[in-house]
C-alpha positions as CSV (number, residue, x, y, z in Angstrom):
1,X,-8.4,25.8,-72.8
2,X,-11.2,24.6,-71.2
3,X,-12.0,26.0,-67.4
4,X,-11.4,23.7,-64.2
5,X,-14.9,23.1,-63.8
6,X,-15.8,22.7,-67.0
7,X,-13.0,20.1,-67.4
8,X,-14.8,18.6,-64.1
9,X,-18.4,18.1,-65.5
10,X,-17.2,16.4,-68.6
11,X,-15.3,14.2,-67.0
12,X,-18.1,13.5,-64.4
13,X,-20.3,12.5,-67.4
14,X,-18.0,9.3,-67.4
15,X,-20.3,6.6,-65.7
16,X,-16.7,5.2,-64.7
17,X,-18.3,2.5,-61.8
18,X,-16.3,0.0,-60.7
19,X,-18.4,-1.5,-58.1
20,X,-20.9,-4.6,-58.4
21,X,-18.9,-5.6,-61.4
22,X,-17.8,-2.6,-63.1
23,X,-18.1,-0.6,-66.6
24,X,-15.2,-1.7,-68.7
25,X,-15.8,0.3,-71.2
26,X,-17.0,3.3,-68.7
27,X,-13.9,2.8,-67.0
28,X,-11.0,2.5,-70.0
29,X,-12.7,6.3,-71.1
30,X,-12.3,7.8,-68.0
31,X,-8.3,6.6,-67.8
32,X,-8.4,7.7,-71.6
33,X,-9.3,10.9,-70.8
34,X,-6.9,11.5,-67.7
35,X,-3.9,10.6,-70.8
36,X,-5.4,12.4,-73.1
37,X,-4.9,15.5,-70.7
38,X,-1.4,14.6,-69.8
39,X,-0.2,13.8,-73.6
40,X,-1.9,17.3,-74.7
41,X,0.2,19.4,-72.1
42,X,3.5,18.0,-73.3
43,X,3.6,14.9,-70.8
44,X,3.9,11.2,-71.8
45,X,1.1,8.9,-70.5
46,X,-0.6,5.2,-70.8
47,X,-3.3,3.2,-70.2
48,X,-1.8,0.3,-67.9
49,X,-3.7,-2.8,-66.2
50,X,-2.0,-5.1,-64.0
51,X,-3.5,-9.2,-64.2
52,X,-6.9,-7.6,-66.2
53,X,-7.9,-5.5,-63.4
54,X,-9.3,-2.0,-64.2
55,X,-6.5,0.3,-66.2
56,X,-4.9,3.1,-64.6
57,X,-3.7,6.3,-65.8
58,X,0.1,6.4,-65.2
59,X,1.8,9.5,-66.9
60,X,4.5,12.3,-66.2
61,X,5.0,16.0,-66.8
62,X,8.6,17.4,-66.9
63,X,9.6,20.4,-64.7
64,X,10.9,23.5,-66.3
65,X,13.8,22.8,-65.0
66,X,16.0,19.9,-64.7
67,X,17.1,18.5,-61.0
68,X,13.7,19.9,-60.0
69,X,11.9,16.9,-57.3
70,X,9.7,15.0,-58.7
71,X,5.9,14.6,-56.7
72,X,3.5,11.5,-57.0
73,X,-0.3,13.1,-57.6
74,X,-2.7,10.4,-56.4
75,X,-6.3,10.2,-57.3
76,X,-9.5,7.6,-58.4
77,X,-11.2,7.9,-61.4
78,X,-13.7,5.0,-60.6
79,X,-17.0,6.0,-58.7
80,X,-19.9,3.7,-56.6
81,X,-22.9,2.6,-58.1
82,X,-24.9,5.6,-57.9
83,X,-27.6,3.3,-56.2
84,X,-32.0,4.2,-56.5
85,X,-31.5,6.4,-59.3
86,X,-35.5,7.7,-57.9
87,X,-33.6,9.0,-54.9
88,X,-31.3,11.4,-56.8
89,X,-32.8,15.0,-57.5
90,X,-30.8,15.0,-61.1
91,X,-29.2,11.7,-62.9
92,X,-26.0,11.1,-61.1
93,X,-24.0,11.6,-64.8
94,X,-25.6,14.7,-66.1
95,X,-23.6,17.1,-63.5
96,X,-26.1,19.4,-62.5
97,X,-25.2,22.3,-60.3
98,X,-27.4,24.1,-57.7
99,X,-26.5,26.9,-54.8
100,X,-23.0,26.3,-55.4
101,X,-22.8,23.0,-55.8
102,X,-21.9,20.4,-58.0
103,X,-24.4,17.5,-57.9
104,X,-23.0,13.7,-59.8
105,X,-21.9,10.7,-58.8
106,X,-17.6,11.2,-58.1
107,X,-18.0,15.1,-57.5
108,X,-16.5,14.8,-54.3
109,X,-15.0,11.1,-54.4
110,X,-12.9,11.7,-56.3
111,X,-13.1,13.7,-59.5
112,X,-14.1,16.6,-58.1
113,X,-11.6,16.7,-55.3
114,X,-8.2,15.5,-57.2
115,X,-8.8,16.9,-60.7
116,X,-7.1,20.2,-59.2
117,X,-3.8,18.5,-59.3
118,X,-4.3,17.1,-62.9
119,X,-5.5,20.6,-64.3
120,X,-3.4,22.9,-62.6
121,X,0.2,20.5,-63.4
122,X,-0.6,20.6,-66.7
123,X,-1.7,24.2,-67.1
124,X,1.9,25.0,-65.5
125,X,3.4,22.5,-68.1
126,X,1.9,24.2,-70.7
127,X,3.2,27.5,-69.5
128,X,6.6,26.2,-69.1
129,X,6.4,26.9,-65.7
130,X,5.5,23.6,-63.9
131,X,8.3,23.7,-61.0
132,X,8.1,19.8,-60.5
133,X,8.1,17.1,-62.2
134,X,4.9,15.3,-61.6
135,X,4.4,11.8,-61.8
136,X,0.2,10.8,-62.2
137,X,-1.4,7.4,-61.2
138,X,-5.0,7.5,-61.5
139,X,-6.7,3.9,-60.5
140,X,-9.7,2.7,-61.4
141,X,-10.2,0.0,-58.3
142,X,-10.6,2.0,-55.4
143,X,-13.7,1.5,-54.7
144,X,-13.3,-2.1,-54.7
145,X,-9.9,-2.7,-53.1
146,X,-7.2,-0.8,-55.0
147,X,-5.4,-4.4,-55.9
148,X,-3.6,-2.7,-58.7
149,X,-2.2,0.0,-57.9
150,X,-1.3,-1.7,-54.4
151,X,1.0,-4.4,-56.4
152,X,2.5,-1.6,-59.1
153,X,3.3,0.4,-56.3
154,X,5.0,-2.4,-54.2
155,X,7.2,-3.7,-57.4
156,X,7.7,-0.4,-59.1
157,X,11.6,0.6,-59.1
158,X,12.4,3.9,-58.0
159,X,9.5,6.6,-56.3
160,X,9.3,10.0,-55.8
161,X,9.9,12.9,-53.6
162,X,6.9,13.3,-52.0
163,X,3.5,12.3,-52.5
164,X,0.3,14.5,-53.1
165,X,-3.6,12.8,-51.9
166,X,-6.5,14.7,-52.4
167,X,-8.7,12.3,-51.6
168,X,-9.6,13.1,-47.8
169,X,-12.2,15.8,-46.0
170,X,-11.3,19.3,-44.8
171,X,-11.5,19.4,-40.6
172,X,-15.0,21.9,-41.0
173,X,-15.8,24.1,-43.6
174,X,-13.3,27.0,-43.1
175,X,-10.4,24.7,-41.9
176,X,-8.3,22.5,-44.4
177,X,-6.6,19.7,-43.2
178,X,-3.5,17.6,-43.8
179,X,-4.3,13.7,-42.3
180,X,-0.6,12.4,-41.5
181,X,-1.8,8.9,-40.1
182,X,-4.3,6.6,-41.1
183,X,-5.4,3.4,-39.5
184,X,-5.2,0.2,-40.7
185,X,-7.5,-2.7,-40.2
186,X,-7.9,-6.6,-39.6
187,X,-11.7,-8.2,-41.0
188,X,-12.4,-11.1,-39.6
189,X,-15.1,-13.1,-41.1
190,X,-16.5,-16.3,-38.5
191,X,-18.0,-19.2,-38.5
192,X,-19.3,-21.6,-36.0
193,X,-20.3,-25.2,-37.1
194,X,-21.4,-27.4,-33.6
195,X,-23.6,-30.0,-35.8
196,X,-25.0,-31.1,-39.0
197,X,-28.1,-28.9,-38.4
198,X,-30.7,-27.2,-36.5
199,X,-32.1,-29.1,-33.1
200,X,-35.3,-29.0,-31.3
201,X,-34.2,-26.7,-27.8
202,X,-36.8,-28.8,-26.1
203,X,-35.4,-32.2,-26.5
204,X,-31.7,-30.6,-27.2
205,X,-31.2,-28.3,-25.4
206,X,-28.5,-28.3,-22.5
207,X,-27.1,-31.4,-24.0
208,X,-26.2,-30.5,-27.7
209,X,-23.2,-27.3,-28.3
210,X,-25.0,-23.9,-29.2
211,X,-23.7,-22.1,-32.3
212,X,-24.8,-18.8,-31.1
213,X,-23.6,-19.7,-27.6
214,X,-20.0,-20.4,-29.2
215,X,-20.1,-17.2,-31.3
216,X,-20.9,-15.2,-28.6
217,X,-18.5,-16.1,-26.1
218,X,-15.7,-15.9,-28.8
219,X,-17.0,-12.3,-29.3
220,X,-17.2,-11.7,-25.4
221,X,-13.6,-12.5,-25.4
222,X,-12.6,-9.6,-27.7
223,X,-15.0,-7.0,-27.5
224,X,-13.5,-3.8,-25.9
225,X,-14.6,-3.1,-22.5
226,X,-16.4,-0.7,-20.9
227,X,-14.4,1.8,-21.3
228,X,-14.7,1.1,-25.6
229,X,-10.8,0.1,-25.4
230,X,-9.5,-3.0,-26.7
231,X,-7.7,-5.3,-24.5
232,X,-4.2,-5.2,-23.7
233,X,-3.0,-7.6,-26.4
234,X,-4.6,-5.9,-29.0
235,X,-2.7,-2.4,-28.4
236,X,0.6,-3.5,-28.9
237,X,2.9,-1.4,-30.8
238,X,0.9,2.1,-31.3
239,X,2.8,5.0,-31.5
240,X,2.4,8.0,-29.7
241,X,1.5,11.4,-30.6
242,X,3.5,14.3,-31.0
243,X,2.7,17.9,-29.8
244,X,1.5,19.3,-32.9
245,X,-1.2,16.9,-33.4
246,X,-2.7,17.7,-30.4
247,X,-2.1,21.1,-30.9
248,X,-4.4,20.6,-34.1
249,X,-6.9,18.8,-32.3
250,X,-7.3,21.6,-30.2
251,X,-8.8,23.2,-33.0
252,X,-11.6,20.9,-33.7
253,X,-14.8,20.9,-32.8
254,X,-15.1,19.2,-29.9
255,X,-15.8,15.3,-29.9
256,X,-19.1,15.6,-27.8
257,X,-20.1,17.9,-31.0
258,X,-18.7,15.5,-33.6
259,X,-21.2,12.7,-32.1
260,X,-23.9,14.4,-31.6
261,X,-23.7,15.7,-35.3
262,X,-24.7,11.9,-36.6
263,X,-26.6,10.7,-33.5
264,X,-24.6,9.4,-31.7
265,X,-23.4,8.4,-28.0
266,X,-19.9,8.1,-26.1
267,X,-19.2,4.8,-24.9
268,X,-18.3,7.0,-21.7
269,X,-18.2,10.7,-21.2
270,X,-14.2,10.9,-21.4
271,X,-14.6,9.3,-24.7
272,X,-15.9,12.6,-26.0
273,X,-13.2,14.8,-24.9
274,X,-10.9,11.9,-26.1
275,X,-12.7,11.8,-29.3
276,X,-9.7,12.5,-32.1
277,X,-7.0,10.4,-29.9
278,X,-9.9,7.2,-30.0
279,X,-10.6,7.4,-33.5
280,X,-7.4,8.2,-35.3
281,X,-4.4,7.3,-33.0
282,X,-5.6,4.0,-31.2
283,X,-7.0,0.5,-31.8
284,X,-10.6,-0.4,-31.8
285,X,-12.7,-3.7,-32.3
286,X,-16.1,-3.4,-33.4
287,X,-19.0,-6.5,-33.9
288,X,-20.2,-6.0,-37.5
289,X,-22.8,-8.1,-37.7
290,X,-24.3,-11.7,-35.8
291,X,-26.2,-13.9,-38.2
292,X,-27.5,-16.6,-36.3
293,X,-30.6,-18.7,-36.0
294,X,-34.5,-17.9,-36.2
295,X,-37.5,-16.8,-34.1
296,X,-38.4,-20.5,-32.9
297,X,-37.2,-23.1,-30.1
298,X,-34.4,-24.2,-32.0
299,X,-30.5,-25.0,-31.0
300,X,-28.9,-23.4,-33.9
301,X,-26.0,-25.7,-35.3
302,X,-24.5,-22.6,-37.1
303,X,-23.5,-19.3,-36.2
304,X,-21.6,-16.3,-38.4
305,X,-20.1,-12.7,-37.3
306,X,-18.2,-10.4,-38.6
307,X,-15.4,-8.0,-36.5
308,X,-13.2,-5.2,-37.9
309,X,-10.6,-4.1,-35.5
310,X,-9.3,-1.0,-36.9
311,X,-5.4,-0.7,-35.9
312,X,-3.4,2.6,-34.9
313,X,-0.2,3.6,-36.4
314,X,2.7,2.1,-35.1
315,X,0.9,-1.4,-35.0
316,X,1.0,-4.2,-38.5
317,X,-1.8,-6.2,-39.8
318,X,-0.1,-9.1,-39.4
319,X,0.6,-9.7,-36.3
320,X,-2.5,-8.2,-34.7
321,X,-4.6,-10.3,-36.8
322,X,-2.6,-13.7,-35.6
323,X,-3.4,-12.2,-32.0
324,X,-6.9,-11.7,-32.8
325,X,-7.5,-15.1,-34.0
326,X,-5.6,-16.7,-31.4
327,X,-8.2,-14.9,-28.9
328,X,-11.1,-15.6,-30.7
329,X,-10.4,-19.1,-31.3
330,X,-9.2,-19.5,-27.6
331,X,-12.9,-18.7,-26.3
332,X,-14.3,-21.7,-28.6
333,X,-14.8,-25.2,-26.6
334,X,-14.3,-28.3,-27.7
335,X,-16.6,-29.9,-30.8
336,X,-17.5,-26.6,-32.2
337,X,-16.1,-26.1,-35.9
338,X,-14.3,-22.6,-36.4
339,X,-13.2,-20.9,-39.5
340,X,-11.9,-17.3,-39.5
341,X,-11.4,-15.5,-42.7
342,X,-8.9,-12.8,-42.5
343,X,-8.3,-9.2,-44.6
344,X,-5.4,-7.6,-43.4
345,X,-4.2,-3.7,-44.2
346,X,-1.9,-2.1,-42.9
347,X,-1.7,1.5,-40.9
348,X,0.5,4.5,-42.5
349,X,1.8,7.3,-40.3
350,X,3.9,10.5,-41.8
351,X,5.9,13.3,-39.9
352,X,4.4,16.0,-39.5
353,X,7.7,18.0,-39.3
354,X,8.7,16.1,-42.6
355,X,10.1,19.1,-44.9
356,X,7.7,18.4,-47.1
357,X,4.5,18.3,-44.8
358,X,5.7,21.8,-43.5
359,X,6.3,23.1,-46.8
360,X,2.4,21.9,-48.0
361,X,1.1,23.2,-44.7
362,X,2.6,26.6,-46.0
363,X,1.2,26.3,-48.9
364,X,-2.1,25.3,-48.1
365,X,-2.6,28.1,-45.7
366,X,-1.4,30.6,-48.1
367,X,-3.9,29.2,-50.5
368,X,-7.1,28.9,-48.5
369,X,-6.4,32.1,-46.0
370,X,-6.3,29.4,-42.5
371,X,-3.5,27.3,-41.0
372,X,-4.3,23.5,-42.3
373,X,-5.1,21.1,-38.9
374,X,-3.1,18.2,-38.8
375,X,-5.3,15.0,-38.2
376,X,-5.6,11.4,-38.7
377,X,-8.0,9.5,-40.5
378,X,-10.0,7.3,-38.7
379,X,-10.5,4.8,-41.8
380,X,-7.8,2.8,-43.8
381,X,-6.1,3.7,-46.8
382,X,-4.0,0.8,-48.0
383,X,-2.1,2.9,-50.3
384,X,-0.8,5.3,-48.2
385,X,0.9,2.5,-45.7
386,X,3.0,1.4,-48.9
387,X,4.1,5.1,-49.6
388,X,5.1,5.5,-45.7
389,X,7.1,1.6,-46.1
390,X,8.5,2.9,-49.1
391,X,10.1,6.3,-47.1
392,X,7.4,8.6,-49.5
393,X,6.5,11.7,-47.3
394,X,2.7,12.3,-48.1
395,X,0.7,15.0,-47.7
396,X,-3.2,13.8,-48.0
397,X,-5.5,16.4,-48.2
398,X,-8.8,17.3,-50.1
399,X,-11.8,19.8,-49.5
400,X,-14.6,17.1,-49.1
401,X,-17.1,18.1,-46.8
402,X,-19.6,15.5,-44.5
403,X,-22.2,17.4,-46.3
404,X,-21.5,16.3,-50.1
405,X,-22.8,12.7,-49.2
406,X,-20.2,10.9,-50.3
407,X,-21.4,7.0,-51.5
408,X,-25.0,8.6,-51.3
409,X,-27.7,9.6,-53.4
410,X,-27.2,13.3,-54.9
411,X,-23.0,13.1,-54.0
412,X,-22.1,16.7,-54.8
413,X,-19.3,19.2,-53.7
414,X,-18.7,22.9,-53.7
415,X,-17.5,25.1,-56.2
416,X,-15.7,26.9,-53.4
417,X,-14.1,23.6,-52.4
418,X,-12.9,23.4,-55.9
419,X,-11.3,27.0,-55.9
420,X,-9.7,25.8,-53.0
421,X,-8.2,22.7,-54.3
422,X,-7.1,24.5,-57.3
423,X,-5.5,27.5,-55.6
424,X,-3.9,24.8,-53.2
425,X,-2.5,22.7,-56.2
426,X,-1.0,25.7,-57.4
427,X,0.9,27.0,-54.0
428,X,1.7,23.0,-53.6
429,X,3.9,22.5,-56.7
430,X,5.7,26.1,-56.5
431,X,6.5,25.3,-52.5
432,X,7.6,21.4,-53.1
433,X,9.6,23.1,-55.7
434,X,12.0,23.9,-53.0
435,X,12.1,20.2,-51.8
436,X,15.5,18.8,-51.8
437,X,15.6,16.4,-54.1
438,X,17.1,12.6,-53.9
């Protein structure tokens, strides 16, 4: 049978992109090839598209055993546009490897990091050994919004045990992590109308309503304040944080590090030492982008911005985005024109003393020689806040690295991050093994 990474670099030959319109016929080989797998190690598996979005690879190997749990193995086939192919040092789909590294578009997100479970599952299977039953679902549309498996999830009868993720970064390069909460997020997309067009400022201005004047005040009124928190309205409802996470976190590097890193400064010095609490476990509102007028002596009669506020677990989409609205639309006067365009997404939060997040953490450390740090990720995951409504412990994980340039030109990942993610699927499904199942 064919090695783990040789199984990697042909299915990284795939061209599978989803974004700027897609390969459809990129796409339906890379789900083909994820059945393919599953059908050859004894496992049923299909091709299944929901309202002609991308297909995703849904499948299932047996355990050895019967009344053994079942787990849910996550993962993305599609990739980004791989972007100025001038800028890459090899073509993005000839997988190229160099000083231990992989080099292709998806060899970290996410081939690279959640073909493990997929190989090793049904290596087991064919060994008659696999002590779980694992279910697959593979998408195709997470890089461009996951609407797919976001709906199948929601309607599908029944679920699983436990959930497996590899789709997330290790805390440093010796140090896996499990992430147990992720934010969510509300977009908000605005426009200000305050006439049928542009004015001359000199004969105007002071008398006519300011579009930029409108959008910024509405912007004033939710920014965070000095401090980089959002106001009181926006915090409602975030849950607190246990003792082991901040156990964890004292084994980071510290924030002041983690922003000097990328260039960049603390709002205020405490924000540094409060780095991992502000960026995983509370709110924040940022101003995206202001698109607004021209260099001349005009009174601009339309204004646009764009705000993300990134929510904390504990908190819903919902709600915080009707707040949010209500605030920005409570700073606009009279006369001016306002639409707000939502996106909502929920946040997820797992316990980390779940028996199945203790059993993976045992598993992980046996398998990569260090005690996995529990953390939060600071970005939003819509699929993993419909496994946490659902009651599906999760354990989301992965061996990515800031240094394999995810999105980027010449995206590449370790071989060693590899080993590790196949040595950790391995200890994963023998431990969950154990899991009590429902």
């Amino acid at each position: 049978m064919p090695t783990l990474i040789e199984e990697l670099v042909d299915w990284l030959r795939i061209p599978s992109v989803s974004t700027g319109g897609g390969d459809a016929e990129a796409l339906r080989r890379a789900c083909d090839w994820v059945c393919e797998r599953i059908e050859a190690a004894g496992g049923t598996a299909s091709a299944v598209a929901v309202d002609g979005g991308n297909p995703m690879a849904v499948g299932e190997l047996p355990a050895a055993r019967p009344g053994a749990p079942t787990v849910l193995a996550y993962g993305h086939y599609d990739v980004q546009d791989p972007g100025p192919l001038e800028a890459w040092e090899s073509p993005p789909f000839d997988p190229t490897e160099r000083d231990g590294r992989l080099y292709a578009r998806g060899a970290a997100d996410d081939k690279g990091n959640f073909l493990p479970l997929l190989h090793v599952a049904c290596e087991l299977a064919r060994a008659g050994e696999l002590p779980v039953s694992v279910r697959f679902l593979v998408e195709g549309e997470e890089e461009i919004g996951s609407a797919s498996v976001l709906r199948r999830l929601r309607e599908e009868e029944g679920g699983a045990d436990c959930a497996i993720v590899f789709d997330a970064l290790m805390a440093d390069e010796n140090t896996p992590a499990i992430s147990v909460g992720a934010r969510g997020m509300v977009s908000a997309s605005i426009e200000v109308r305050t006439g049928r067009r542009d004015l001359h400022s000199g004969i105007y201005g002071g008398a006519a309503l300011n579009a930029a004047h409108v959008l910024l005040a509405m912007l004033h009124e939710v920014a965070p304040g000095p401090d980089g928190r959002v106001r009181e309205e926006l915090r409602a409802g975030v849950a607190g944080v246990g003792e082991p996470e901040r156990e964890s976190w004292r084994r980071l590097r510290p924030g002041a590090e983690a922003l000097a890193s990328v260039g960049a400064r603390p709002v205020i010095p405490e924000a540094a030492d409060e780095f991992y609490e502000r960026t995983g476990a509370a709110p924040s509102l940022d101003v995206n982008m202001i698109a607004v007028g021209e260099p001349r002596t005009i009174v601009p009669a339309l204004a646009r911005g764009h705000v993300s506020l990134r929510l904390a677990p504990g908190q819903r989409a919902a709600k915080m985005g009707a707040e949010l609205e209500l605030l920005l639309r409570s700073a606009a006067p009279d006369g001016a024109e306002v639409a707000i365009d939502l996106e909502l997404a929920d946040p997820a939060l797992f316990d980390p003393e779940h028996p199945a997040l203790r059993l993976a953490a045992g598993a992980i450390e046996r398998a990569c020689g260090m005690e996995p740090a529990f953390v939060r990720l600071g970005g939003t995951l819509p699929l993993l806040a419909v496994l946490a409504d659902r009651g599906t412990p999760t354990i989301v994980s992965g061996f990515v690295l800031d240094a394999d340039a995810i999105h980027a030109p010449n995206e590449s990942y370790r071989i060693e991050s590899l080993r590790l993610g196949e040595r950790s699927a391995r200890e994963l499904y023998h431990a969950l093994g154990g899991l009590k199942s429902s």
